[in-house]
N, C-alpha and C positions, 0 to 999 in steps of 0.2 A: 683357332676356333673363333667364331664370330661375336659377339657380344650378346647377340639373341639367344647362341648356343650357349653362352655360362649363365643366363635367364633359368634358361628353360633345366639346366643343369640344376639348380640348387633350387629351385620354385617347388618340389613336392613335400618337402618338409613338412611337419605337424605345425601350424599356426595358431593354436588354441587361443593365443592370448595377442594374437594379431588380426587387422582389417582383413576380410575375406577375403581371399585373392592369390597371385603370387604376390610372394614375397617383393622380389623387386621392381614390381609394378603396383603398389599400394597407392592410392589414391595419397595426396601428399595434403601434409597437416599444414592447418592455413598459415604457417608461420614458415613453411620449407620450402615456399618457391625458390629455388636459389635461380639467381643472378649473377650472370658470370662477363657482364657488358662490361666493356672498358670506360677507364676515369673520361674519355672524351665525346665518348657517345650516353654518357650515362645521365643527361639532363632533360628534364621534363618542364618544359616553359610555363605549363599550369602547374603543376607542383606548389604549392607553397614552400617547401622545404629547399625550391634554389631559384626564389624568383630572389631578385637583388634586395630588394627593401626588407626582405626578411632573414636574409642570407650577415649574420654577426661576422664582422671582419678577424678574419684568424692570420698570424704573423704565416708565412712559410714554411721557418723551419719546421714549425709544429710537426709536419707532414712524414720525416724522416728520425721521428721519434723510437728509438729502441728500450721498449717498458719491461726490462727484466722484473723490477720489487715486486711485490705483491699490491702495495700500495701504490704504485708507480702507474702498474697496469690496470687499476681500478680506476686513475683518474685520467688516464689514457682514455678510455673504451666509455666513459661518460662524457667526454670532449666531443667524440666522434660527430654523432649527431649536429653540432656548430661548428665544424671544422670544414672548408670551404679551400682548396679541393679536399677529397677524403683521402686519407693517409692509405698509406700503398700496403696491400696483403701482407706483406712482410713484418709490417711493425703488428697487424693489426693481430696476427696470428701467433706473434711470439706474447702480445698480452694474453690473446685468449689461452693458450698453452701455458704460462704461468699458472693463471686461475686453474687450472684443469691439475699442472701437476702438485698444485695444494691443494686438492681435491672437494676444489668450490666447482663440483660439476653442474650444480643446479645454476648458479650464477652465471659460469661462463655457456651457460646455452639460453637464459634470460638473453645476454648481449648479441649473441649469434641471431637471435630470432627479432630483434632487434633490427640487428644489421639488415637482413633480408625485408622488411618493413621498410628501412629507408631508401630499397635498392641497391645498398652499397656493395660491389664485385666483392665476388671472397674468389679465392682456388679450389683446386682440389684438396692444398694441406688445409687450409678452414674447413673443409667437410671431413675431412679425417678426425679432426681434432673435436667437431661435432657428433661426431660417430661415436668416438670413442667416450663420450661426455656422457650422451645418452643409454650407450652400454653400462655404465658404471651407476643410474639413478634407477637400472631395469628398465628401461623403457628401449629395447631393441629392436619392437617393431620397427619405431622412428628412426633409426640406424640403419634401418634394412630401405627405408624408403629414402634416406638421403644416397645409400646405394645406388638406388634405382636411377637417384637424379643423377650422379658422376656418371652411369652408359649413357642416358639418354643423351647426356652433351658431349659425348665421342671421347670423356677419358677410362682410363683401364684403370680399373683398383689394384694397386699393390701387394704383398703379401701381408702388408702393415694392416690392411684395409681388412683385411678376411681373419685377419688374427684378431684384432677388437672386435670385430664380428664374434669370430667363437667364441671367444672371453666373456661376451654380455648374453652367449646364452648358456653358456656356463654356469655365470653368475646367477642368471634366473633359474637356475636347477633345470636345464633343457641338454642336460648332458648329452642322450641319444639321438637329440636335433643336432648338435655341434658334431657330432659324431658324423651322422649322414652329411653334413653339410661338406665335411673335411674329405669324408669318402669320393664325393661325387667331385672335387674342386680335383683328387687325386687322380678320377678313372679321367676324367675329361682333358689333362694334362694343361690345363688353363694357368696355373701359377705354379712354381718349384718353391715347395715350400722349406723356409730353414727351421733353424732349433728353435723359435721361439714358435713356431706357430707346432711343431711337434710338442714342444713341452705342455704348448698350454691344451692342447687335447689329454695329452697324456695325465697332464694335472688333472683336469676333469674327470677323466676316470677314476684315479685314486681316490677323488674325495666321495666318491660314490660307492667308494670299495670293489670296483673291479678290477684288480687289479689284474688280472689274467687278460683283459684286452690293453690294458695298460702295457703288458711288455709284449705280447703281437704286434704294438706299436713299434716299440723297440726295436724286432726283430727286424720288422720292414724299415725302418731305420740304418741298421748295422750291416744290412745288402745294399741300400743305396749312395747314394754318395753323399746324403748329410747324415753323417756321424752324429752318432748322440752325445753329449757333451756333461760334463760331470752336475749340472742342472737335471737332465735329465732321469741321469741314474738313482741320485739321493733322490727328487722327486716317489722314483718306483719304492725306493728300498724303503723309504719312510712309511708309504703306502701297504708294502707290508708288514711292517713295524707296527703298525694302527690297527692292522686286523690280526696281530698275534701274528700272525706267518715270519719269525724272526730266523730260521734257517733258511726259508725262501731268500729273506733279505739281505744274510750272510752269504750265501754261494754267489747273487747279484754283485757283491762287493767283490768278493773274491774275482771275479767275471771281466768287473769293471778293470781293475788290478790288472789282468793278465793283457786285456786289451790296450794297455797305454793311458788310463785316465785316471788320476791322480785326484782320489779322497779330496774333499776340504773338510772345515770344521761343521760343514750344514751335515755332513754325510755320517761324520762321527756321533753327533749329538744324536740324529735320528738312530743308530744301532746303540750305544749307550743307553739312550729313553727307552728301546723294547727290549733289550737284552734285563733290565731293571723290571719292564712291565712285568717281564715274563719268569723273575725271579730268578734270573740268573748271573746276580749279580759278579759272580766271580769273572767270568767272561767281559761283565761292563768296567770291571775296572782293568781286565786286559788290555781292551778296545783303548779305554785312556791311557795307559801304558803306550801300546804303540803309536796313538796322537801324537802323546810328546815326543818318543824317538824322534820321530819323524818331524820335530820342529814345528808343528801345529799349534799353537796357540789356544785354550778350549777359552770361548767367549763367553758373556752374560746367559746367552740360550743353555752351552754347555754347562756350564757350571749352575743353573736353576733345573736345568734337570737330571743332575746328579741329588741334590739340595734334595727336590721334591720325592725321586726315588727313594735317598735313603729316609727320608721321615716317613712315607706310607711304609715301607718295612720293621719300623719303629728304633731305626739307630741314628736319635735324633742329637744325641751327642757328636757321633762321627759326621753328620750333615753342616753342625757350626764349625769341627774342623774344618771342612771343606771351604767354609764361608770366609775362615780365616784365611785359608792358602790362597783362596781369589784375591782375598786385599793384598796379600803379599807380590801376587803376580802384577798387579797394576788393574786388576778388572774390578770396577764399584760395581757390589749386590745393590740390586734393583729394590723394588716394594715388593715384586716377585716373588726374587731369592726369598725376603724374611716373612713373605705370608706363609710361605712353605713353610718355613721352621715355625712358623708360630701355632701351624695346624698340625705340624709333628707333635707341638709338646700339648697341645690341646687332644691329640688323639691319647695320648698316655693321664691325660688328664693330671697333668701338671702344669695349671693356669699360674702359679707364681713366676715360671720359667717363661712361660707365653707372652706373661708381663713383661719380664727381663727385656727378652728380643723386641718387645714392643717401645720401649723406653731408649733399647739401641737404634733401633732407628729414628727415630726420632733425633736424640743426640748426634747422630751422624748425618743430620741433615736430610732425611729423604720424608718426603710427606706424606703421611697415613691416605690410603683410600678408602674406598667403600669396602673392597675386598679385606683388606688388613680388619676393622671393625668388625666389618660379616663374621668373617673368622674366628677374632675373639671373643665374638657375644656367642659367636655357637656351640664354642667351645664348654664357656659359662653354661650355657644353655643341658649342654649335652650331660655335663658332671652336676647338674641338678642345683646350680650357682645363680638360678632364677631373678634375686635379688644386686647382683653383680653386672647382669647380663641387663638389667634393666637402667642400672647405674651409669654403663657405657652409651645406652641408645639415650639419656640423659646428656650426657656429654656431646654424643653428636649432634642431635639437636641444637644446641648453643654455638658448635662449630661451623666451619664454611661445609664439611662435608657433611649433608643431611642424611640421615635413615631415611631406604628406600622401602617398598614394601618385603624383599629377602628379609629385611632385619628386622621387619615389625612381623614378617610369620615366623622370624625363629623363636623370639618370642615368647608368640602367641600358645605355639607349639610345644615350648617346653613347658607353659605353663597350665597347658592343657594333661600333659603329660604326668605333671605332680601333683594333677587331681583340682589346682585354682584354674577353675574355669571363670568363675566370676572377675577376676583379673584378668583373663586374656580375651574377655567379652568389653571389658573397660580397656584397655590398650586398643582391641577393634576400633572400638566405635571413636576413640583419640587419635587412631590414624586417620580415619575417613575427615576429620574434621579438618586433620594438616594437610587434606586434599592427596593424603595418599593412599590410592585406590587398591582394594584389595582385588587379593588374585588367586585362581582356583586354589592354590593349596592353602592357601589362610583360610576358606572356608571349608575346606577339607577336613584338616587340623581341627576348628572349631567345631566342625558337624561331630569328629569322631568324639572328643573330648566331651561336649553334651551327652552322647548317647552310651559312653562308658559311664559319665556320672549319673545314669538314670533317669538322663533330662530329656527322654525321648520326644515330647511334644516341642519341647524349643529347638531340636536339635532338627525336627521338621522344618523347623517354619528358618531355622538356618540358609535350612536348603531351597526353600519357597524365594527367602531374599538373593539367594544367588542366581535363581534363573530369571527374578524380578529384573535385575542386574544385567543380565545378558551374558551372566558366562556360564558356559555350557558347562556341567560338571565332566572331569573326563575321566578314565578308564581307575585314577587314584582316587576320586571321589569315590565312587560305586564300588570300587576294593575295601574303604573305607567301613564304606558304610555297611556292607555286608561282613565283613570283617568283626566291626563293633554288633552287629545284633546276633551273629553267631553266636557268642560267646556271652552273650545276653540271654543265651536260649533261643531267641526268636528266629529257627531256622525258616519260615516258613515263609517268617517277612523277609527274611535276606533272596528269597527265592525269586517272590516278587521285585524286588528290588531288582536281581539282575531280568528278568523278564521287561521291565520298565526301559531298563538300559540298552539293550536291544530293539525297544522302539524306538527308540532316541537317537536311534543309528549309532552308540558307541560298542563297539563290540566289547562283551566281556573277556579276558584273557585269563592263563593256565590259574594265576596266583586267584584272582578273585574265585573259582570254581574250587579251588585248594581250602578257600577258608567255607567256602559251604559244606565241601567233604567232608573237614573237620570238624564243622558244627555238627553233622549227622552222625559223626564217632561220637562225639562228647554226648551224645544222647543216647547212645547202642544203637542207632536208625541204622543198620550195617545193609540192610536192604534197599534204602534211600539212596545211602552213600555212594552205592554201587549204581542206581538209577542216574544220578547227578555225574558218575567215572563216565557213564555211556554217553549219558546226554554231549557231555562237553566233545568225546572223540569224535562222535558223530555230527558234530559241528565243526568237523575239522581242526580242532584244537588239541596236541599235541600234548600228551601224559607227559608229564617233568617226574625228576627222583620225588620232588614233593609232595608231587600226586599220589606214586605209588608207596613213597615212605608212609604218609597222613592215613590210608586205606586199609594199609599191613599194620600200624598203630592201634589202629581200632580196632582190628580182629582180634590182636592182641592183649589188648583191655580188656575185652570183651571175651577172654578166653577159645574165640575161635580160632584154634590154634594151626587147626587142620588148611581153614581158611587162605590163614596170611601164608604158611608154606606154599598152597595153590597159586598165590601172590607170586612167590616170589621165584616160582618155576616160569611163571608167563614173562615175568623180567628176566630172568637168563636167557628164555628163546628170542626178544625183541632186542629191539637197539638200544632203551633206558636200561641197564646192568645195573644189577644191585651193588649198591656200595656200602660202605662197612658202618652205619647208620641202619640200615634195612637189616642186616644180617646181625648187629647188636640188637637190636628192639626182639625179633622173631627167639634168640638165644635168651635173653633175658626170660622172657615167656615162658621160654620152657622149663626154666629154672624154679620161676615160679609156682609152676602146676606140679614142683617134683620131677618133670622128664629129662634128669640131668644125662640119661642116657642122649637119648636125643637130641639136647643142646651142643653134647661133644662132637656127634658124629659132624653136626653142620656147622659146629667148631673147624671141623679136621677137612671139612669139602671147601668153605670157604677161604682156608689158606690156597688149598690146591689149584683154585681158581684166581692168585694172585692178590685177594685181598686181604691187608693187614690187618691185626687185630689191636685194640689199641686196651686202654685203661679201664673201659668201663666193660670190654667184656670179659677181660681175664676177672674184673671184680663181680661182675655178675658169676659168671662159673665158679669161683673162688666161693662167693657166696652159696650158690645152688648144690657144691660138692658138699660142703659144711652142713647146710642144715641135711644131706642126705645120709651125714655122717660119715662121711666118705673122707677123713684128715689126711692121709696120706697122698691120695691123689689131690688134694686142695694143697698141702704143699708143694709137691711137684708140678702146678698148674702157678702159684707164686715163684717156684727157681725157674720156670720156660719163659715169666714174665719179665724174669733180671735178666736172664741171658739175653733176651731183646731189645736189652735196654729200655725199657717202659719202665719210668719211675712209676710206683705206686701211690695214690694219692687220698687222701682223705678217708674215703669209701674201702678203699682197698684195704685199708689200715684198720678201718671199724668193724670189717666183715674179719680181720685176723681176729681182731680181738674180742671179738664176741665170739667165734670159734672156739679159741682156748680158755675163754672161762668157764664155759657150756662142756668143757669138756675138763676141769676143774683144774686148768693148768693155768694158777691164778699170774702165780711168779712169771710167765714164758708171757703174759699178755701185758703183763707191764714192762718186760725189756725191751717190746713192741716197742710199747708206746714210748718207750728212750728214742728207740732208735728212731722213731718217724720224727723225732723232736729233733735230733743228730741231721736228718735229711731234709729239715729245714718245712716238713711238713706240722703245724700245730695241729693237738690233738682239739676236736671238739668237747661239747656236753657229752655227745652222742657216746663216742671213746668213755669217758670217764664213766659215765651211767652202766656200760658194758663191766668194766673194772669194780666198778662199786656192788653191782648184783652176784661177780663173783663168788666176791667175799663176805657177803650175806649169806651165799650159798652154802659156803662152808664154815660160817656162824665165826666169821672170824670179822665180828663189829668195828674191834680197834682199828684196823687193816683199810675198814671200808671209809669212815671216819677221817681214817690219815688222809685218802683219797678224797673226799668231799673237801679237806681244807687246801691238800695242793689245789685242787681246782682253782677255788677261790684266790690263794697266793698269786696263781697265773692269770688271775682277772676273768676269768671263765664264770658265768652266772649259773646257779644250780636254777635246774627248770623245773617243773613238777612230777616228771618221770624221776630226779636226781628223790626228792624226798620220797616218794611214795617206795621205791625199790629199798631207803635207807626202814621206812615205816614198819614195811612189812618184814625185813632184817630181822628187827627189835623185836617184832613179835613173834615172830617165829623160832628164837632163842630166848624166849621167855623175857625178856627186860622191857614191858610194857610201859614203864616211865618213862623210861626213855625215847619210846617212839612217843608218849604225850607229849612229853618236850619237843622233842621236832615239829610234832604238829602244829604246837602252839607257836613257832618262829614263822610259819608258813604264809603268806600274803594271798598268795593264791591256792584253792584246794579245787582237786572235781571231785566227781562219784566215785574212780578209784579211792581215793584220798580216804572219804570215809569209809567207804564198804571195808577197805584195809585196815582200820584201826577200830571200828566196831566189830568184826573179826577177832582180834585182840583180847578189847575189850570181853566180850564175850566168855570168850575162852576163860579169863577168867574170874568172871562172874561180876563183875563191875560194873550192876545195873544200872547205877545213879549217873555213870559219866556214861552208857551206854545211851543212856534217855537224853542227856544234855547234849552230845554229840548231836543223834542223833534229832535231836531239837535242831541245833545250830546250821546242820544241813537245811532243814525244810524253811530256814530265816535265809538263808542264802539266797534261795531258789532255786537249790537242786534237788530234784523228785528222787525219790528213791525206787530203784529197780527191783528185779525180781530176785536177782542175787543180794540185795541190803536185807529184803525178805528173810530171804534164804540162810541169811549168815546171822541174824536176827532170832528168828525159828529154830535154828540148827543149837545156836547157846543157847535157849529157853528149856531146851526140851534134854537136855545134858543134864542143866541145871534140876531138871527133876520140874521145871515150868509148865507142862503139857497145857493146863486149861490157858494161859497166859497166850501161849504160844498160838492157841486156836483164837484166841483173841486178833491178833496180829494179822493170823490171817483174814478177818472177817474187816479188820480196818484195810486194807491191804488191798482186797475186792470193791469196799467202799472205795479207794483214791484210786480206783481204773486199771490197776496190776491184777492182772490176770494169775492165780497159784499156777503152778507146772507139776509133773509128778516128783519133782526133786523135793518141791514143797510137803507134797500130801504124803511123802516116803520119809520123809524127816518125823513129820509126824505122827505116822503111825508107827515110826521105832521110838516115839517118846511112847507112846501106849505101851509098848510091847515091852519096854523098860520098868516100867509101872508096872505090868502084870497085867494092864488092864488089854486084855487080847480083843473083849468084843467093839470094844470102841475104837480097836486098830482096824476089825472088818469094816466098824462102821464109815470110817474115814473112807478104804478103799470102795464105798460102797459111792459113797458121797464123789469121790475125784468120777466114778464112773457114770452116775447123772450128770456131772460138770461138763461129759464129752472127753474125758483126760483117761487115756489108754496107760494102762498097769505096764509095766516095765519088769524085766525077772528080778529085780531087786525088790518089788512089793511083794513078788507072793515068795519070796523068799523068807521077808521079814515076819509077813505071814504064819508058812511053814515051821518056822525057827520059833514062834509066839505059841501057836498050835504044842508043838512039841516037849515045851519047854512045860507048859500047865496041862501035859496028857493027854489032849482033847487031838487023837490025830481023828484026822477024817478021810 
C-alpha cells in the first residue's frame, strides 16, 4: 500500500481535540518543521548562528559524545546550539531518549523544538522519540503531525511508531479512536503488528472495562501468528478482576495454563487481589499456595495486596502476620504495605495499635507520607478523636510533609460531624491562609454541618462563597444539602434544591431522590413520596433497594400496610428483588398492628423464595407472637432461630424476657437473662426494668429490689422507667414509704413519676404530701395532665372529699385541661356515695352542656344512685 493509502486509512478518526483536518496532514506547529538536510549542506551563510565570527570554537571530540546520565545529557543538549559541527543524531537522540525515559517529557521536547529552530538534521528515531514525548504530556495531535512529517519525506513508521500512537490516545481516554485506528492499520495490512502494540490496545480496553472486546482481541490474537504472551493474558484476567468477573478471570488462567503460558507473580497478584475483593478468600490463599509450589516468589505488589485484603475484611492481626513472613522472605513492606495495616486497625478503631505500626515504620526506616497521615488523622477522625486528629495535622505542619487539602477536609468533617462547626469554620479559613485551597467536599462537609446545626443562612452563603470560587458544587454537594433539609423538615426546599441542580446541568442521581422520598415518609407525605418515585423513573433514573426499601418504610410507619405489600409484589415482578430488609420492615409491621397471622405467612413465602431470615425478624415475630399471646409458638419460632444458627441478640432477649414476666414466669426470665450473660450478650436497662415489673407484679418487692442493686453491681444506670415501675410496685402493695423514699433518691422525675406516687398518695389519704408533691411538680415545670386530675379526683371523692374534688376540677379548666367523662363519672360516684343523687344528675347534666357524651358507666352510676334512695324512674 502506498503511503497516501495508510493517510487516507486512519484520517477518519474523531479529532475533537485536534486541528481540523486529517489527522496526518495537520498543519505543522511552528516548532515541527523538521529538517532532515545533511551536516554538509546544512549551512546558511546569512545565518548568524554559523557565520564564523559568531560561530564559539568547539574541540572535536565533543561531536561523538555518548550522554547516557541524566545530567550528562542535559549538558549535552545545551552545548548543542555552540557546538560547531553539530553532533551526529546518534548521540543527539540517546540524550533526548535518556530525558524521555526519566520522563522529563516536557523538557526533552523543549530541546527537540529547539533543534528544529536551529535547523539541526534529527532521523526518524528523533521523531519517534518526539512522538512518543508528546503522547505521554497528551498533546497527541502534535504526534499525529510529526507522523505526518515522517511520509511526507518517504519514510515508513514502524510498529513502534503506531504503538506510541495508540498509547497517547489511550492515555487521553480516546480509547475507541485507538481502537478504529488499530482496526484500520489491521484491515489495510500496512504494519504486522506484535505483542506490544496488541497489548497496549487490549490495555486500553480493560481500563475502560470492556473487557469483552478485550478478549475478541485475544481471540484474533490466538488464530494468528502473534501469540499473546503471559503480558497479555494477566493484563485481561486483571481486567476482569476490576469488574468483579473473577470466574471469568479463573477459566482465562486456567486457558492461559493449557495453552503453554506460564503464570508470573503479576498474574497471581491480579487473581489473589479479586478472589479477596470478591470475599473469597479461601481460594486467595489457594492461588498463594500454588504460587509457591511452583517456585514464584510473591513480591511487594503481592504481598500489599494480601496486607490490604486481609484488613478490609477486618483480620488485621493475621495481615501483620503476613507483614512478618515478607521480612522473613527478604521482601521490605513498603509505606504501602503499613498504610494498609494502619487503616485496618483504624477501621476496628483501635488507634493505639495504628500508632504502633506507625512508630514501626518509622523505626524501620521508611518515611511517612501524605497517605500514612491521611490515614491516621481519618482514622482519629472517624472514632470521634477530633482532638488527636488535629494534634497530627499540627505535626505535619512543622514537618517536611505538609497537610494537603484530603487532611484539612477530614477534619473539617469530623468536626463538623460532632456538631463544632465553629471549629471546622476556624480550621477553613487557616487552611485558606496556608494557601491551601479548598475543595468541593470541604465545602460540602461544611455546607452540611451548618445546616444540621440550624445555621441555615450561613450554610447559604457557604454555598454563595463556593460558586464565588468557581467550583461548581457536584452531585455530593446537592445530595448533601438535600439530604440535611430533609431531615430538617424542609422537604420543599430540598425539592427546589434538586430542581436548581438540574439547571446547573448536574444531574441529580437515585441517592439524592432517596433522601427526598425519605423526607416525604418522615412527614406521612405518602402521596408526594410516590410523586418524587415517578418523577425520578421517568427521568430515567433507575429505583435502587433503597428507593423501594425508603417507600415500603413509610407505608409502614404510616400503618399502610396494604400499601408497602403492593410494594413489594411490584419488586418480585421487576429486576430490584426484595431482600431480606424489605421483607423485615413489612413483617415487623405487621407485628405491630397485631397481624401476627400475616407476618407468618410472608414469614414462610420469603424463605421459599430463597431469602434468609436473620435476627431482627425472628425478634420481631418473637415479639408479635408474645404480646398475641401466643408462648408456644414464640418458643418454637426461638428453637427454629438456634437451629439456624442465628445468635439471638440483645432484642431478642428483651422481647423473651418481658414475655415471661407478663406471663408471671418471673424465675424462667431471669435464667434468661443468665444465660444471655453465659452467650456473652450483656443484659441492658431494658432487660432488667422487664425483671423488675415482674416482680412488682407479683408483690414480691424484696425480689425486685435485689434486681435494681445487681444492676447497679454490674454498672448498669437505673433510668426513670427502672424507679417509676419499682414506685408504682410500693404502692400497689401498700408500703407507700417506701416508694417516698425512692422518690426522694430520684434526680430525675416526669409526669409518670408523679401521677404514680399521687396515686398512692391518695389512696391513702395523705393530703399534705399529696399538696407538696403535687406543688413540687408545678416548681419543676411539669403541667399536670388529665390523668394527675383524675387520680387526684378519684382520692378526693373516696375520701368522702366531693365539694374539694369539684374544686379541682374548676382549677383544672382554669390551667387549660379539659375534664373528660372519666372525670365527671368519678365524680358523680362521689355524690352518689354521699347519697347525694341530685347533684350526681346535676354533674351529668353539666358534663352534657360541656359537649362531653355520657358513657354506660354514668347512667349506670345513675341507675344504681336512683335505686339505692327509691327514686326509680
Amino acid at each position: 500500500m502506498s503511503q497516501v493509502g495508510v493517510f487516507s486509512a486512519i484520517s477518519p478518526m474523531d479529532s475533537s481535540n485536534f486541528p481540523k483536518g486529517n489527522l496526518l496532514s495537520l498543519p505543522p506547529h511552528p516548532s515541527l518543521t523538521v529538517s532532515f538536510r545533511t551536516h554538509s549542506h546544512s549551512r546558511n551563510p546569512s545565518s548568524p548562528t554559523t557565520s564564523p565570527e559568531n560561530r564559539p570554537p568547539q574541540p572535536r571530540k565533543e561531536t561523538s559524545v555518548n550522554p547516557n546520565g541524566l545530567q550528562e545529557a542535559r549538558e549535552f543538549l545545551n552545548r548543542i546550539p555552540r557546538t560547531r559541527p553539530f553532533p551526529p543524531s546518534f548521540s543527539i537522540n540517546t540524550a533526548l531518549g535518556t530525558l524521555a525515559k526519566r520522563r522529563h517529557y516536557t523538557e526533552a521536547l523543549s530541546h527537540f523544538e529547539k533543534l528544529q529552530l536551529q535547523g539541526i538534521h534529527v532521523n526518524f528515531n528523533t521523531l519517534n522519540i518526539a512522538i512518543n514525548c508528546y503522547c505521554h504530556v497528551n498533546r497527541v495531535g502534535f504526534g499525529f503531525s510529526l507522523l505526518g512529517g515522517i511520509f511526507k519525506h518517504g519514510f515508513k513508521p514502524d510498529v513502534g511508531s503506531f504503538t506510541t500512537l495508540l498509547r497517547g490516545l489511550i492515555l487521553e481516554d480516546k480509547v475507541p479512536e485507538a481502537v478504529e485506528l488499530f482496526e484500520k492499520l489491521m484491515t489495510r495490512r500496512e504494519i504486522e503488528p506484535n505483542e506490544v502494540m496488541y497489548g497496549t490496545v487490549i490495555n486500553g480496553l480493560c481500563k475502560k472495562g470492556n473487557t469483552g472486546a478485550a478478549v475478541r482481541w485475544l481471540r484474533i490474537m490466538e488464530a494468528g501468528s502473534c501469540k499473546p504472551n503471559i503480558v497479555v493474558y494477566s493484563t485481561i484476567i486483571d481486567g476482569h478482576c476490576k469488574k468483579g468477573m473473577v470466574d471469568d478471570a479463573l477459566n482465562l488462567f486456567y486457558e492461559m495454563k493449557e495453552r503453554g503460558v506460564q503464570p508470573n507473580v503479576v498474574t497471581y497478584s491480579c487473581l489473589i487481589n479479586g478472589l479477596n475483593k470478591s470475599g473469597r478468600w479461601k481460594e486467595a490463599s489457594g492461588m498463594l499456595g500454588e504460587m509457591l509450589d511452583i517456585r514464584i516468589s510473591p513480591d511487594i505488589i503481592t504481598f500489599s495486596v494480601l496486607v490490604d485484603a486481609l484488613t478490609k475484611e477486618g483480620k488485621v492481626k493475621e495481615a501483620e502476620e503476613v507483614i512478618e513472613s515478607m521480612i522473613q522472605r527478604g521482601v521490605n513492606p513498603n509505606v504501602i504495605t503499613y498504610s494498609s495495616l494502619i487503616y485496618g486497625y483504624c477501621l476496628q478503631g483501635q488507634m493505639d495499635e495504628a500508632m504502633r505500626v506507625m512508630n514501626t515504620m518509622v523505626d524501620r526506616g521508611i518515611q511517612l507520607n501524605i497517605q500514612s497521615y491521611s490515614t491516621l488523622i481519618n482514622g482519629y477522625c472517624k472514632n470521634m478523636k477530633i482532638d488527636e486528629a488535629v494534634r497530627w495535622l499540627r505535626i505535619m505542619e512543622e514537618g517536611s510533609c505538609k497537610p494537603n487539602m484530603v487532611v484539612y477536609s477530614t477534619i473539617i468533617d469530623g468536626h463538623c460531624k460532632k456538631g463544632m462547626v465553629d471549629d471546622a469554620l476556624n480550621l477553613f479559613y487557616e487552611m485558606k491562609e496556608k494557601g491551601v485551597h479548598p475543595g468541593v467536599v470541604t465545602y460540602s462537609s461544611l455546607i452540611h454541618g451548618l445546616i444540621k446545626s440550624g445555621r441555615w443562612k450561613e450554610g447559604h452563603g457557604m454555598l454563595g462563597e463556593m460558586l464565588d470560587s468557581r467550583i461548581s458544587p457536584n452531585i455530593i454537594t446537592f445530595s448533601v444539602l438535600v439530604d440535611a433539609l430533609t431531615k430538617e423538615g424542609k422537604v420543599k426546599e430540598a425539592e427546589e434544591v434538586i430542581e436548581s441542580l438540574i439547571q446547573r446541568g448536574v444531574n441529580p442521581n437515585v441517592i439524592t431522590y432517596n433522601s427526598l422520598i425519605h423526607g416525604y415518609c418522615l412527614q406521612g407525605q405518602m402521596d408526594e413520596a410516590m410523586r418524587v418515585m415517578n418523577t425520578m423513573v421517568d427521568r430515567g433514573i433507575q429505583a435502587d433497594i433503597q428507593s423501594y426499601s425508603t417507600l415500603i418504610n413509610g407505608y409502614c410507619k404510616n400503618m399502610k400496610i396494604d400499601e408497602a405489600v403492593r410494594w413489594l409484589r411490584i419488586m418480585e415482578e421487576g429486576s430490584c428483588k426484595p431482600n431480606m430488609v424489605v421483607y423485615s420492615t413489612i413483617i415487623d409491621s405487621h407485628c405491630k398492628k397485631g397481624m401476627v397471622h400475616d407476618a407468618l405467612n410472608l414469614f414462610y413465602e420469603m424463605k421459599e423464595k430463597g431469602v434468609h431470615p436473620d435476627v431482627v425478624i425472628y425478634s420481631s415475630l418473637i415479639d408479635g407472637l408474645n404480646k398475641s399471646g401466643r408462648w408456644k409458638e414464640c418458643h418454637g419460632m426461638l428453637a427454629e432461630m438456634l437451629d439456624s444458627r442465628i445468635s439471638p441478640n440483645i432484642i431478642t432477649f428483651n422481647v423473651l424476657v418481658d414475655a415471661l414476666t407478663k406471663e408471671g414466669k418471673v424465675k424462667e426470665a431471669e435464667e434468661i437473662i443468665e444465660s444471655m450473660v453465659q452467650r456473652g450478650v450483656n443484659p441492658d436497662v431494658i432487660t432488667y426494668n422487664s425483671l423488675i415489673y415482674g416482680y412488682c407484679l407479683q408483690g414480691q418487692m424484696d425480689e425486685a429490689m435485689r434486681v435494681m442493686n445487681t444492676m447497679v453491681d454490674r454498672g448498669i444506670q437505673l433510668n426513670i422507667q427502672s424507679y417509676n415501675t419499682l414506685i408504682k410496685g410500693y404502692c400497689k402493695n401498700m408500703k407507700i414509704d417506701e416508694a417516698m423514699h425512692l422518690f426522694s433518691e430520684m434526680n430525675e422525675k416526669c409526669l409518670v413519676t408523679y401521677n404514680t406516687l399521687i396515686r398512692g398518695l391518695c389512696h391513702f389519704g395523705r393530703w399534705k404530701e399529696v399538696a407538696r408533691v403535687f406543688g413540687e411538680m408545678l416548681g419543676t415545670g411539669i403541667s399536670p395532665d388529665i390523668e394527675t386530675f383524675n387520680v387526684f379526683i378519684g382520692g378526693l371523692t373516696k375520701a368522702g372529699m366531693v365539694k374539694e374534688a369539684e374544686e379541682v376540677i374548676e382549677s383544672m379548666i382554669q390551667r387549660g385541661v379539659d375534664p373528660d367523662v372519666i372525670t365527671y363519672n368519678t365524680l358523680m360516684k362521689g355524690y352518689h356515695l354521699e347519697g347525694q343523687i341530685d347533684k350526681a344528675m346535676g354533674v351529668l347534666n353539666t358534663m352534657v352542656d360541656r359537649g362531653i357524651q355520657p358513657d354506660a358507666i354514668s347512667f349506670t352510676i345513675l341507675r344504681n344512685g336512683y335505686g339505692k334512695n327509691m327514686k326509680i324512674v
